[in-house]
N, C-alpha and C positions, 0 to 999 in steps of 0.2 A: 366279858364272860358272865357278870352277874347279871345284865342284864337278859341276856339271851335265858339264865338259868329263873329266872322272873316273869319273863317272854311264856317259855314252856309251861310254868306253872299255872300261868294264866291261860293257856290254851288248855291244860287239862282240864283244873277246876271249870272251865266254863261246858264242859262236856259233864264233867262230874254233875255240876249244876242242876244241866238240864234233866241229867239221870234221875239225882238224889236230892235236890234239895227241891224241889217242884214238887211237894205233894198234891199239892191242888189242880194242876193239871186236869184237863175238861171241865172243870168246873167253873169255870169262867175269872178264875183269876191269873192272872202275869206270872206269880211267883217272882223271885228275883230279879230286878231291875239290871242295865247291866250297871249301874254305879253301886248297886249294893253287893254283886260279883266282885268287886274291884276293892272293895274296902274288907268281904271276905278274906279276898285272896293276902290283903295288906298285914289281916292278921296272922296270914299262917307265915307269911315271910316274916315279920317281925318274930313268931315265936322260934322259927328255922334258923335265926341268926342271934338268937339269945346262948348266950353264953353264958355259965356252964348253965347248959338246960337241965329242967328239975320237974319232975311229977306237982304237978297242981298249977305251972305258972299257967297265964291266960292271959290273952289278948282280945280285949270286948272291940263290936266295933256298931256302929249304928248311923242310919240311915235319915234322919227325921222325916224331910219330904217324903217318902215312901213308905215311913213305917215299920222298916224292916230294922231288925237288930239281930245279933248275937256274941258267943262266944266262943274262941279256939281254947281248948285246954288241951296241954300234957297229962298224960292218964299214966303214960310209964314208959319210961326212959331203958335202951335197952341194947342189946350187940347184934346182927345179924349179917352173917357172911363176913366177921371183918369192921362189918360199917356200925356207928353209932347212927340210933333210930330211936325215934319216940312215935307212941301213939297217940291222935289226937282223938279228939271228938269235938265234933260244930256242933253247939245249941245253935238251932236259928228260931227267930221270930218273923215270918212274911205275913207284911202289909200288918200287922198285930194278930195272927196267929198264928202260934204254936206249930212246927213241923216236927216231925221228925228227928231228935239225935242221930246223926251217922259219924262213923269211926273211919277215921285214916291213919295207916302207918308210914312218916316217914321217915327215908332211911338218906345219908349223907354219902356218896357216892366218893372213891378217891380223888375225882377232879374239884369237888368241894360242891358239885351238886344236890339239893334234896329234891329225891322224886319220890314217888309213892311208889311205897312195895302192893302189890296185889297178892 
């Protein structure tokens, strides 16, 4: 099950990706490698499986060959429908610049699922 619920994550994020974390888009850069999707995605699982989750923890993660880094932080920790949910926010750094902050909310599902609430 964990796997599959890892599986998923990684299929979203890698659409989220291409959506949000690609600001450079036509301008002739890559953005995201897919191993620096993957060391992403490693942070958000890691801070999804942190126990008891708390406002501020973070999970840095970085790429060297590629340049790229960031970090997953808990911004707030919270109840929705039932479910315990925190909001994240990704600093990313691609290739060494600077993108965009983007926010995700996610929420713990009663099969013990985290997907993103929209």
């Amino acid at each position: 099950l964990c796997f599959w619920a890892a599986f998923a994550v990684c299929v979203l994020f890698t659409v989220v990706a291409q959506a949000q974390i690609n600001p450079f888009r036509g301008s002739g850069s890559r953005g995201l490698s897919p191993e620096d999707n993957q060391l992403l995605f490693d942070s958000v699982a890691r801070l999804n499986a942190a126990e008891p989750s708390h406002a501020g923890l973070s999970e840095p993660w970085s790429n060297p060959q590629t340049g790229s880094s960031g970090t997953s932080t808990i911004l707030r920790v919270f109840r929705s429908g039932g479910m315990p949910c925190h909001l994240v926010r990704h600093h990313v750094i691609v290739a060494g610049r600077p993108a965009p902050d983007y926010r995700l909310t996610w929420c713990r599902t009663p099969s013990g699922e985290w997907k993103t609430k929209g």
